[in-house]
C-alpha beads as a LAMMPS data file, in Angstrom:
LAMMPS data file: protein, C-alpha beads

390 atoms
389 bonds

1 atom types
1 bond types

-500.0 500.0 xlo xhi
-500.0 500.0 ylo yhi
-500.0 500.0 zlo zhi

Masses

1 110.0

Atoms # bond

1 1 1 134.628 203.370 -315.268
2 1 1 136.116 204.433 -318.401
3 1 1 132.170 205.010 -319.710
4 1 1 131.385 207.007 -316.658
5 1 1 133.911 209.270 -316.703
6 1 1 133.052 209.948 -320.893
7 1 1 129.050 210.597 -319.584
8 1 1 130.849 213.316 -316.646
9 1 1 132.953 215.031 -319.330
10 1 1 129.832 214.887 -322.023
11 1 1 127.578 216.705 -319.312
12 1 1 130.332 219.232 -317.659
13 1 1 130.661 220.039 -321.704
14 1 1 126.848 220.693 -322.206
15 1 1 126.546 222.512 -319.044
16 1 1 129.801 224.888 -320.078
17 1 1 128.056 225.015 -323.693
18 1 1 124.583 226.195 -322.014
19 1 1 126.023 228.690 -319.592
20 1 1 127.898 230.157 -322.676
21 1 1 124.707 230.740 -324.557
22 1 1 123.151 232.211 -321.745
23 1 1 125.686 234.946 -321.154
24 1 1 125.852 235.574 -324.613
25 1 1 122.089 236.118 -324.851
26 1 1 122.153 238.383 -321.786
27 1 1 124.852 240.389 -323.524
28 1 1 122.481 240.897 -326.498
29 1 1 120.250 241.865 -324.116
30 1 1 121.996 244.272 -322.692
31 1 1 123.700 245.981 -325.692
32 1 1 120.421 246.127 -327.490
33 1 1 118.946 247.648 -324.585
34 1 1 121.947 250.196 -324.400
35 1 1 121.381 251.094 -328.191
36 1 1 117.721 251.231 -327.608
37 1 1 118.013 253.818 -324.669
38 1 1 121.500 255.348 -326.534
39 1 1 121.296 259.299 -326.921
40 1 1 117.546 259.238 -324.708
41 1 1 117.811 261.962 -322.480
42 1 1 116.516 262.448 -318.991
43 1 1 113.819 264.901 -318.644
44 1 1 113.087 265.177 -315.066
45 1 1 112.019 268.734 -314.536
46 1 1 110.797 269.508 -317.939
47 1 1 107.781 270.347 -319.101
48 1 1 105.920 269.007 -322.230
49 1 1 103.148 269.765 -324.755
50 1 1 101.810 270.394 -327.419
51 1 1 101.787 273.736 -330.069
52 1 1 101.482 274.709 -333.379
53 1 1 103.400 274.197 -336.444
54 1 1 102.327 275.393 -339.530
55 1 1 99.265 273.378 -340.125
56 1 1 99.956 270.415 -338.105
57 1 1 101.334 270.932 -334.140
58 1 1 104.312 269.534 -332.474
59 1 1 105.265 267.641 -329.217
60 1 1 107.992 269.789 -327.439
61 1 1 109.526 269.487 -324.661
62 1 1 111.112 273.096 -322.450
63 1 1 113.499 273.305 -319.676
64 1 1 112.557 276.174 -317.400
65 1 1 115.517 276.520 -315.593
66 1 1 117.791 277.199 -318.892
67 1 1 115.140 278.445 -321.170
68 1 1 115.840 275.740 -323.635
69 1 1 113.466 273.705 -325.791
70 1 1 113.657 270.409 -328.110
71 1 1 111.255 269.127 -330.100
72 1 1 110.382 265.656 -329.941
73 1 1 107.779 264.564 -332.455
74 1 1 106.769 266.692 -335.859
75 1 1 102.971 265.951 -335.453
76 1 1 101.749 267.186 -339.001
77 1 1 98.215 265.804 -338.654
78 1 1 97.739 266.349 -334.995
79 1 1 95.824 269.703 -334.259
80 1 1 97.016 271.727 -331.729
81 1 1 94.339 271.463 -328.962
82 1 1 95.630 268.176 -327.996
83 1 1 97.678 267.050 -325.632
84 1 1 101.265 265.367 -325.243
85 1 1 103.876 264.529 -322.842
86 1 1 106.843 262.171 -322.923
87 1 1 108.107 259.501 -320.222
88 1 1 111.029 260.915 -318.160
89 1 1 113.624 258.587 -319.165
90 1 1 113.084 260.162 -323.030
91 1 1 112.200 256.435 -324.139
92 1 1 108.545 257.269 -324.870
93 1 1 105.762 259.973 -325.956
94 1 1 101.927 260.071 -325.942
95 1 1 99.847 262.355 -327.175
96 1 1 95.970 262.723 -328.222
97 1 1 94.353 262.885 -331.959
98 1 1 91.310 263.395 -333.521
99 1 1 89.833 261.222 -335.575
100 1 1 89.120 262.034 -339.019
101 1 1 85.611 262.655 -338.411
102 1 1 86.432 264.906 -335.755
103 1 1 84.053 262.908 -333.293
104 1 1 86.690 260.870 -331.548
105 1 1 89.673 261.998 -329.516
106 1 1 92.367 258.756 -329.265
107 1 1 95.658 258.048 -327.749
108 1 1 98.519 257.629 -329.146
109 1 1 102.043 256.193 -327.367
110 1 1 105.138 256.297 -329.429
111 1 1 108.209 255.167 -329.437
112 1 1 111.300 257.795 -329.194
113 1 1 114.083 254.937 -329.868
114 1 1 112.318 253.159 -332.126
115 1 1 109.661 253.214 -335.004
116 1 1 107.179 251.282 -332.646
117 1 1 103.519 252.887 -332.094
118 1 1 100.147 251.716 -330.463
119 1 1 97.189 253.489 -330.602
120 1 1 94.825 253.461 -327.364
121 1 1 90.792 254.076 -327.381
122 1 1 90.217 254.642 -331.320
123 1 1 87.140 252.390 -330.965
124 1 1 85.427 255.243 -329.087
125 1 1 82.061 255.863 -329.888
126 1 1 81.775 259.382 -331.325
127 1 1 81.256 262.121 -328.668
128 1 1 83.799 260.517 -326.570
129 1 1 87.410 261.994 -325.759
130 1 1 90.809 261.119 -324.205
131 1 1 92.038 264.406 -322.439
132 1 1 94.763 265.642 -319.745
133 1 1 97.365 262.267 -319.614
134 1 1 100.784 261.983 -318.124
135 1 1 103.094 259.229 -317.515
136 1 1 103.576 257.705 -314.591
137 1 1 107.205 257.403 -313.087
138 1 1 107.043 253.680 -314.461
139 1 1 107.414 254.603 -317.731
140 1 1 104.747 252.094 -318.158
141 1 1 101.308 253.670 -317.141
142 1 1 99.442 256.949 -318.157
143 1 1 96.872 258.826 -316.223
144 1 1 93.801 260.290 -318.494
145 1 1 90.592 261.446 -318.202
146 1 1 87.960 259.891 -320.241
147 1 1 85.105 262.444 -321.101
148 1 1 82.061 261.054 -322.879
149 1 1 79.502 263.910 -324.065
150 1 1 77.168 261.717 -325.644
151 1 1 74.593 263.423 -324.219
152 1 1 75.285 265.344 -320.787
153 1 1 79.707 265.566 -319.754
154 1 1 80.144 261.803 -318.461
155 1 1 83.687 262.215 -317.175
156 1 1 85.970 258.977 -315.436
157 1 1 89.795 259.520 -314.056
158 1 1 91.666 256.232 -315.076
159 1 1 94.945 254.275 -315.585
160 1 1 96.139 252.963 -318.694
161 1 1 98.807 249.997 -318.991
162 1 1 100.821 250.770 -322.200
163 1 1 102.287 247.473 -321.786
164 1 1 98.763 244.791 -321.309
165 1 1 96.532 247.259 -322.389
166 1 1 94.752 247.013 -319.381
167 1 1 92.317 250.189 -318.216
168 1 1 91.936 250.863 -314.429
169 1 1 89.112 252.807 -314.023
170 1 1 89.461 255.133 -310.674
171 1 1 87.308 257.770 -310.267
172 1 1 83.564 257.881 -311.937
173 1 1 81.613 261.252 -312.264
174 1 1 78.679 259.909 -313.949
175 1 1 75.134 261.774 -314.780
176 1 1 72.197 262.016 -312.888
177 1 1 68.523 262.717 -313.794
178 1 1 66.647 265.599 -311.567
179 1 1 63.856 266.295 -313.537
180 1 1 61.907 266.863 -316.596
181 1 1 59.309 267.562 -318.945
182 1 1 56.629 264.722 -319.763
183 1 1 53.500 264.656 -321.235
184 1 1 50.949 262.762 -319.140
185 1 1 46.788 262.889 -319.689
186 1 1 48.063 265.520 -323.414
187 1 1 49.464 267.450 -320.810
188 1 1 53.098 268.510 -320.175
189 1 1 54.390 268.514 -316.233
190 1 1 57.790 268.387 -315.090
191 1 1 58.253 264.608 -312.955
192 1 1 61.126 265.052 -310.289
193 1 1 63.364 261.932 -310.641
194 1 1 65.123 262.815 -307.404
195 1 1 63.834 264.283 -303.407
196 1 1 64.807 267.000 -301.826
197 1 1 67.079 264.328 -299.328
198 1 1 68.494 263.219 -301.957
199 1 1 69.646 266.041 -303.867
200 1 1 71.209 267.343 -300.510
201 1 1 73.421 263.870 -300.002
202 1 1 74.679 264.852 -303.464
203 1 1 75.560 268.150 -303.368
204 1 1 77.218 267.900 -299.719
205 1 1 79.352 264.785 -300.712
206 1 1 80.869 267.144 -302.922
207 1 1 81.828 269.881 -300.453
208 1 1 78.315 271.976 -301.794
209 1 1 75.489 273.444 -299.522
210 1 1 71.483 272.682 -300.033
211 1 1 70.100 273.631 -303.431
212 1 1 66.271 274.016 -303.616
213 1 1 65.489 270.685 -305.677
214 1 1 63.680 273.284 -308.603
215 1 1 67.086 275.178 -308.594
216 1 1 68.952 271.682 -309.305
217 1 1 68.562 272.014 -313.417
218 1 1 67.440 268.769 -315.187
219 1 1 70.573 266.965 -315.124
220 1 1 73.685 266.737 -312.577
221 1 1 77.389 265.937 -313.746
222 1 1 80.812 265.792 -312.175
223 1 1 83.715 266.924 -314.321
224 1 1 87.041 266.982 -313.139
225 1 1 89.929 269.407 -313.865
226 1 1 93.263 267.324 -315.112
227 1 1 94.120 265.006 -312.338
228 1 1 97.979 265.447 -311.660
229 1 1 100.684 262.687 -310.058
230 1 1 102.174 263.698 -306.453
231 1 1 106.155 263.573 -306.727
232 1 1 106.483 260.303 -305.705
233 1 1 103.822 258.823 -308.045
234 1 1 101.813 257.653 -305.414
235 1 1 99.532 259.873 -305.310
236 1 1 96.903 261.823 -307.398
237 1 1 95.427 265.603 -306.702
238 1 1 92.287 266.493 -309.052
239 1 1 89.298 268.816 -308.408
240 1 1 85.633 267.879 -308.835
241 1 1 82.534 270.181 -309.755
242 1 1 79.129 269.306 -309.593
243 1 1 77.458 271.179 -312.680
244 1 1 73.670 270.988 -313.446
245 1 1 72.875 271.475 -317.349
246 1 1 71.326 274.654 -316.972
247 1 1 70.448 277.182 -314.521
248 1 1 67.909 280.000 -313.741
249 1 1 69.021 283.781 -314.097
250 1 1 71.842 285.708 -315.816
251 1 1 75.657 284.714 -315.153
252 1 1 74.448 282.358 -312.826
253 1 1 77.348 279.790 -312.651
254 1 1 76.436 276.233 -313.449
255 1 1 78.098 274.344 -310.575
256 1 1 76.968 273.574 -307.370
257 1 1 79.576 271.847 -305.416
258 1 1 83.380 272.017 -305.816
259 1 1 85.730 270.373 -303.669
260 1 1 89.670 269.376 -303.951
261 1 1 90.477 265.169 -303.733
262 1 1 93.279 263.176 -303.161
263 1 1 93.175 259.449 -304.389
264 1 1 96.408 257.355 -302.940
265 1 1 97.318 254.811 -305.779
266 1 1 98.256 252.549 -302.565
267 1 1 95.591 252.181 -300.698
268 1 1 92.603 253.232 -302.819
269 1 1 91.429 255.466 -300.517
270 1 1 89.820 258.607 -302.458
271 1 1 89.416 261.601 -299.262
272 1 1 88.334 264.996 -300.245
273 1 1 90.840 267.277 -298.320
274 1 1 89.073 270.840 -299.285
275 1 1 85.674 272.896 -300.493
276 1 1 84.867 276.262 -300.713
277 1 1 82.772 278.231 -298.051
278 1 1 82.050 280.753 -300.462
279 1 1 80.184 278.942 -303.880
280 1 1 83.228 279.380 -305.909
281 1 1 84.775 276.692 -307.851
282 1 1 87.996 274.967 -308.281
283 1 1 89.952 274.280 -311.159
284 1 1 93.362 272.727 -311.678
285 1 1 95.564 271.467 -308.478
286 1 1 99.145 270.738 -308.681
287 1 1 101.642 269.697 -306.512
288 1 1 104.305 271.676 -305.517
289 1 1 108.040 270.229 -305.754
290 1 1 108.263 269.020 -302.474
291 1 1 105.206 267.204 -302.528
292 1 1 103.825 268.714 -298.905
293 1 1 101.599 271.441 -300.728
294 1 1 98.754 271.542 -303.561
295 1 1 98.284 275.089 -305.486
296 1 1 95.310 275.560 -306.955
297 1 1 92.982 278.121 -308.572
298 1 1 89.522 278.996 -307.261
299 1 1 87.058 281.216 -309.641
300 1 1 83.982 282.981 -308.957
301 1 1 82.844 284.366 -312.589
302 1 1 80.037 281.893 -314.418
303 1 1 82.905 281.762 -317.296
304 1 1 85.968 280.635 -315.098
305 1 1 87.371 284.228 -314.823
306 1 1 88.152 286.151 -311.995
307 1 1 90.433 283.037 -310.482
308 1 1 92.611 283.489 -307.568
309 1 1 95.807 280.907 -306.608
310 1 1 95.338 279.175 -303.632
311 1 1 97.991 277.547 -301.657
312 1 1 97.431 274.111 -299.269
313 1 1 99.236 272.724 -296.706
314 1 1 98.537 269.211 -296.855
315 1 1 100.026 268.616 -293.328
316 1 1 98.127 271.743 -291.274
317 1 1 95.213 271.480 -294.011
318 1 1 95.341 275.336 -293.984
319 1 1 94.394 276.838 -296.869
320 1 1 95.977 281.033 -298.022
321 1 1 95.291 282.738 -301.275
322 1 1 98.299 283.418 -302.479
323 1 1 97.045 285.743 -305.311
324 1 1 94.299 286.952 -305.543
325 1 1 92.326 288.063 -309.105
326 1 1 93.074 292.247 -309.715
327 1 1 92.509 294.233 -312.553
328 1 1 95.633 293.357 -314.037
329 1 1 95.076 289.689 -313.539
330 1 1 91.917 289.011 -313.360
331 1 1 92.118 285.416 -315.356
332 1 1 94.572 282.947 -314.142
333 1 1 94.671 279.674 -315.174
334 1 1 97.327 276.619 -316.449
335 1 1 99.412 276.379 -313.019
336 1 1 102.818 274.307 -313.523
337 1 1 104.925 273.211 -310.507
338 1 1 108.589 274.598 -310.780
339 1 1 111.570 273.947 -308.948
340 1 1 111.894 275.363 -305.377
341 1 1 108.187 275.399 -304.582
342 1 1 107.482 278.133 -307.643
343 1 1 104.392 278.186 -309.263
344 1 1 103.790 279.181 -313.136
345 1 1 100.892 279.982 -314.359
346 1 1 99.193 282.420 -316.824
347 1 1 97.160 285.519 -316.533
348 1 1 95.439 287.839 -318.461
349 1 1 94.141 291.719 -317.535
350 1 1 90.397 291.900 -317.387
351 1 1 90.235 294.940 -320.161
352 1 1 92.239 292.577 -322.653
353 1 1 91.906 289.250 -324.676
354 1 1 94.016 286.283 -324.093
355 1 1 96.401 287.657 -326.380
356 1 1 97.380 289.896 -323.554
357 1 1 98.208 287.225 -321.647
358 1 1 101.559 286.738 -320.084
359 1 1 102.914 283.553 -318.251
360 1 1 104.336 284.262 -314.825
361 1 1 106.300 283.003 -311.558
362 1 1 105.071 282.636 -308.556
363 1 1 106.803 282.115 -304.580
364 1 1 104.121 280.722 -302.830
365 1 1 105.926 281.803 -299.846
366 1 1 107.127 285.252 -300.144
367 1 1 104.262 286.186 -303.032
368 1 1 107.350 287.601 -305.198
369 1 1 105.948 287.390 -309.163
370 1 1 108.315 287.343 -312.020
371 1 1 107.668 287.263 -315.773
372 1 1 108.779 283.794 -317.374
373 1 1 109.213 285.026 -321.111
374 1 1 109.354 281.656 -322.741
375 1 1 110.695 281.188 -326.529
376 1 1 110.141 278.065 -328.874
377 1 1 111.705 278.269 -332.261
378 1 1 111.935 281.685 -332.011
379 1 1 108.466 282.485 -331.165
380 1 1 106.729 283.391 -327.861
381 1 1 104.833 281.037 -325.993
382 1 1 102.670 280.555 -323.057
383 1 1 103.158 276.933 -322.579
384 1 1 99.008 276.427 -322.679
385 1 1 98.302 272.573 -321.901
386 1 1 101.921 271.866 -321.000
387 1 1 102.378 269.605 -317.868
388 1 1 105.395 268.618 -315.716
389 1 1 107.356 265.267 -316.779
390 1 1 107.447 262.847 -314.042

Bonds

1 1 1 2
2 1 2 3
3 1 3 4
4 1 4 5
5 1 5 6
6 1 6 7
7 1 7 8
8 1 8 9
9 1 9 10
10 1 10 11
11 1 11 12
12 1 12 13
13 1 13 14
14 1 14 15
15 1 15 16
16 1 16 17
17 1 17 18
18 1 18 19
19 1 19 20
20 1 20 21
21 1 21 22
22 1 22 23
23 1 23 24
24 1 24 25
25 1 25 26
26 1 26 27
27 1 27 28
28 1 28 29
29 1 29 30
30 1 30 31
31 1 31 32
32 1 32 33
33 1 33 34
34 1 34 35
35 1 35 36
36 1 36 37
37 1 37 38
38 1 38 39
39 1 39 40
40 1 40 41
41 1 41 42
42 1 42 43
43 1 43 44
44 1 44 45
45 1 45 46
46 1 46 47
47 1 47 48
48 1 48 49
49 1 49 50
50 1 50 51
51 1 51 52
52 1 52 53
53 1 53 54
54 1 54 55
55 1 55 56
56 1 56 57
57 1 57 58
58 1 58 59
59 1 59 60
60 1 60 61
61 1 61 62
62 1 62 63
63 1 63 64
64 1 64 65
65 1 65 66
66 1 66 67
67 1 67 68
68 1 68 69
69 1 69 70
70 1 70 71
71 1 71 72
72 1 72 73
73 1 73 74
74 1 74 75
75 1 75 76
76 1 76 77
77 1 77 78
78 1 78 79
79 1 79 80
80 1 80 81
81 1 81 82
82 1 82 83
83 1 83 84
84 1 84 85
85 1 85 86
86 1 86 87
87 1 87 88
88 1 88 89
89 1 89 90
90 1 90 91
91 1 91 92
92 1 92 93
93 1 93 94
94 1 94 95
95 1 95 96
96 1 96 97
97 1 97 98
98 1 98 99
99 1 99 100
100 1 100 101
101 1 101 102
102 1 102 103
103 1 103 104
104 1 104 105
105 1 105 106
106 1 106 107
107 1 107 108
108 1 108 109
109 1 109 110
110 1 110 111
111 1 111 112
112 1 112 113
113 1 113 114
114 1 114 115
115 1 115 116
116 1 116 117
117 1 117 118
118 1 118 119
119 1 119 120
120 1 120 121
121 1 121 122
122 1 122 123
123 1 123 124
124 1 124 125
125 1 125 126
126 1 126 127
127 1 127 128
128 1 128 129
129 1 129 130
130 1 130 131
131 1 131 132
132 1 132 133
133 1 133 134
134 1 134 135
135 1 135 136
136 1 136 137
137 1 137 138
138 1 138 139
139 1 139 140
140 1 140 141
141 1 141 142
142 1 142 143
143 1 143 144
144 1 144 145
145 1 145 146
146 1 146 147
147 1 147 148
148 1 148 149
149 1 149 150
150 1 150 151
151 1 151 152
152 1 152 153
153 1 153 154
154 1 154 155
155 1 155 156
156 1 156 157
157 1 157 158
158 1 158 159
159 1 159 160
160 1 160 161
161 1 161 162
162 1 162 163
163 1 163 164
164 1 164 165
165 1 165 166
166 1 166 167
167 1 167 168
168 1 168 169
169 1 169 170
170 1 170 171
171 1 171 172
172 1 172 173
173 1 173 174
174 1 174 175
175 1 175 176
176 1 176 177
177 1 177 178
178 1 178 179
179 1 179 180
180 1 180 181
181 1 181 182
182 1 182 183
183 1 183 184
184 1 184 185
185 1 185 186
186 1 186 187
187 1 187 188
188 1 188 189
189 1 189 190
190 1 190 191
191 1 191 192
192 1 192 193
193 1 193 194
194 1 194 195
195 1 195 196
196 1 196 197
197 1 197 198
198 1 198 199
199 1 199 200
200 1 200 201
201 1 201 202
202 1 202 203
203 1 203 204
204 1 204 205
205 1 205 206
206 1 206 207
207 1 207 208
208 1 208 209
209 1 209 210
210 1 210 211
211 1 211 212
212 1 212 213
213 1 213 214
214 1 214 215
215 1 215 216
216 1 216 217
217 1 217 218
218 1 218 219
219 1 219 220
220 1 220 221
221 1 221 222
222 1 222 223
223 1 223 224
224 1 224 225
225 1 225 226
226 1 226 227
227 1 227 228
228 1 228 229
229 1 229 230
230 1 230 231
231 1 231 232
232 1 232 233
233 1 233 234
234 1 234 235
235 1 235 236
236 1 236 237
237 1 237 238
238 1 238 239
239 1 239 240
240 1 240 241
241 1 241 242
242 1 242 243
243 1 243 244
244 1 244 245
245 1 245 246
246 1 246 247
247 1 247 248
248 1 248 249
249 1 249 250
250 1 250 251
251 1 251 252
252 1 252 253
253 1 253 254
254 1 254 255
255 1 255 256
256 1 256 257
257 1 257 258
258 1 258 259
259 1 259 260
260 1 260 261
261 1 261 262
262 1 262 263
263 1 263 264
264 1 264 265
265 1 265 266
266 1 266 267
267 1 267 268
268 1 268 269
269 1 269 270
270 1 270 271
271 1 271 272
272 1 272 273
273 1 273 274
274 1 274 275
275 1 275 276
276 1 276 277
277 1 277 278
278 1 278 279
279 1 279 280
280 1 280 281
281 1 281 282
282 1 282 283
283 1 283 284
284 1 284 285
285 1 285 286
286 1 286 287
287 1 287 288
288 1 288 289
289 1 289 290
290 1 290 291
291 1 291 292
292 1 292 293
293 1 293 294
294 1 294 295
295 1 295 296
296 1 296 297
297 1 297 298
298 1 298 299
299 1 299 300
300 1 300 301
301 1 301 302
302 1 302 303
303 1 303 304
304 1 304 305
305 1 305 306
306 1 306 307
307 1 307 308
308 1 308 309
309 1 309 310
310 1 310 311
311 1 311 312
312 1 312 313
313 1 313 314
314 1 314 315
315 1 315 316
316 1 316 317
317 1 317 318
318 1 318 319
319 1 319 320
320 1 320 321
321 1 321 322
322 1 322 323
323 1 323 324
324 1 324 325
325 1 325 326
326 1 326 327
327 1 327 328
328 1 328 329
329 1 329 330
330 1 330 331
331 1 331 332
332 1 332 333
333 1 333 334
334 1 334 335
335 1 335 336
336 1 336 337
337 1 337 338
338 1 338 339
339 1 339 340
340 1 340 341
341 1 341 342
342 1 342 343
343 1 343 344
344 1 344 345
345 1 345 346
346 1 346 347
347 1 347 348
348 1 348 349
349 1 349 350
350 1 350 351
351 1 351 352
352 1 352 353
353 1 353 354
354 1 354 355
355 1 355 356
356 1 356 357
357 1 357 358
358 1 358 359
359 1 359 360
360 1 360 361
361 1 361 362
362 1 362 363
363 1 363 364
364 1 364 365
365 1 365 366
366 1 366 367
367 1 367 368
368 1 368 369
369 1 369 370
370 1 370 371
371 1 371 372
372 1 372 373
373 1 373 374
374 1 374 375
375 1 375 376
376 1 376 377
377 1 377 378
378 1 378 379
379 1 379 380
380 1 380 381
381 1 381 382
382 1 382 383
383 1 383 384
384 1 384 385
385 1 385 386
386 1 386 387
387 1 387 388
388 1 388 389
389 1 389 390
């Protein structure tokens, strides 16, 4: 009896003992978690990006709504055409870099609460690029598009898992032959690689109308303006244009389709909600704030100028230019989602350079424009390549 009660005692002691260890370690858990994530700073409804500094560039981060700015990572050997954003619990940042050869574009993701860093896609082969990310509401994932210009623009939309590592591959434009040159009997014809049927079934499932198969160029490609994250994260607005490599005539543009998608990250289902009836192109969508509307701009000029803002209702499907391209802004481009539906963007006149240009706000609703004078250590800035934190 005596024994028994001595074995009881010895395992109510082990058990106390073992639950004791476990709340400590839980406790070191948690405080080194609270240390980790001590003085981060929530950044929902910032923007981010990258611009110069000195020789190098910088990762900053800008409030709209108070005009303030902070700089998160001195990037002395990052070149300003690059791009960065940071997670919007402050925990992380990501950004692109050259290699040293200039050939390869990588990704980066650092660590804002700790010295940590992994670097993502430096075994590129040269020609290829990592462009346009942002972090998903996870904290975890970042959208990218992968551009490989090997020979002809090979473009994919994917997902990256900071965490495994692990690359989800969504959207493919890949490249496809037409025609060309060959020498057959010492003589040089042009073989077609592709029918007239066929041709047609590409342009059209890219919002396009028929092409005359010689009018097709020798090669077809799909590149895709940054893909951007609905709201919710759930969600993922991009525009695709069908470009041959070259094309017969003077300022004759390139593409031949042009159409606006929506992939849902939940079902997999990839719909194209919009094209053109009138041969122009698109370029970058965004969501508005609500989440019930895409903004995007639609050009006509071979060179991507003369761009009006176009304004979606994703529930009606009804599409309005909201403004359209005039003298004094004739080139609008780089459209960022603000609070209360606004629209930024920036425009240029036609007469002038892109020096002249001057970033704006936009009401998609009442077509009221405002100047958004925007200041970063002092020095103006237009916010080019900046993105919304989600």
């Amino acid at each position: 009896m005596g024994s028994a009660q001595t074995v009881n005692r010895f395992h109510i002691i082990a058990l106390i003992l073992i639950l004791i260890v476990g709340l400590s370690w839980i406790v070191h858990l948690l405080i080194t978690s609270y240390q980790g994530l001590k003085g981060a700073q929530n950044y929902k409804g910032w923007l981010a990006g990258i611009t110069a500094d000195g020789t190098g560039s910088q990762l900053v981060a800008y409030y709209p709504e108070q005009a303030e700015s902070k700089t998160i990572l001195k990037l002395p050997n990052v070149t300003p055409d690059n791009f960065g954003v940071i997670c919007s619990n402050g925990t992380k940042a990501a950004y692109t870099q050259w290699n040293e050869q200039q050939t390869v574009r990588y990704l980066v993701v650092q660590s804002l609460t700790s010295a940590k860093q992994h670097v993502f896609f430096d075994n590129l082969p040269p020609m290829n690029e990592i462009k346009t990310i942002s972090w998903f509401p996870d904290h975890r994932r970042i959208l990218f598009v992968k551009s490989d210009q090997t020979t002809h623009v090979d473009q994919e939309i994917g997902v990256l898992d900071t965490g495994s590592g692990k690359v989800e591959t969504l959207v493919k434009g890949g490249i496809r032959l037409v025609k060309r040159a060959e020498e057959e009997n010492g003589e040089e014809r042009m073989k077609f690689y592709m029918t007239q049927d066929e041709l047609d079934r590409i342009v059209q499932s890219y919002g396009g109308k028929p092409v005359p198969l010689d009018d097709a160029g020798g090669y077809l490609m799909v590149e895709f303006a940054a893909p951007v994250l609905s709201p919710d994260g759930n969600r993922i607005v991009y525009s695709a244009t069908l470009n041959r490599n070259y094309a017969k005539g003077e300022n004759v543009p390139l593409w031949l389709a042009s159409s606006l998608w929506v992939y849902d990250l939940t079902s997999g289902q990839n719909k194209m909600i919009y094209s053109p009836s009138d041969r122009s192109a698109i370029g970058k969508a965004i969501w508005t704030s609500d989440g019930g509307h895409v903004a995007f701009i639609s050009y006509t000029g071979a060179n991507g100028e003369g761009g009006a803002i176009e304004y979606m209702d994703l529930t009606s499907a009804k599409v309005k230019t909201i403004f359209p391209p005039t003298a004094e802004h004739h080139n609008n481009v780089n459209l960022i989602a603000l609070e209360r539906n606004e629209i930024s963007f920036i425009s240029a006149p036609k007469s002038g350079t892109f020096k002249d240009a001057k970033r704006w706000i936009l009401n998609p609703e009442t077509g009221e424009k405002r100047l958004m004078p925007v200041q970063i250590r002092g020095q103006n800035a237009l916010l080019r390549n900046f993105s919304n934190v989600q």
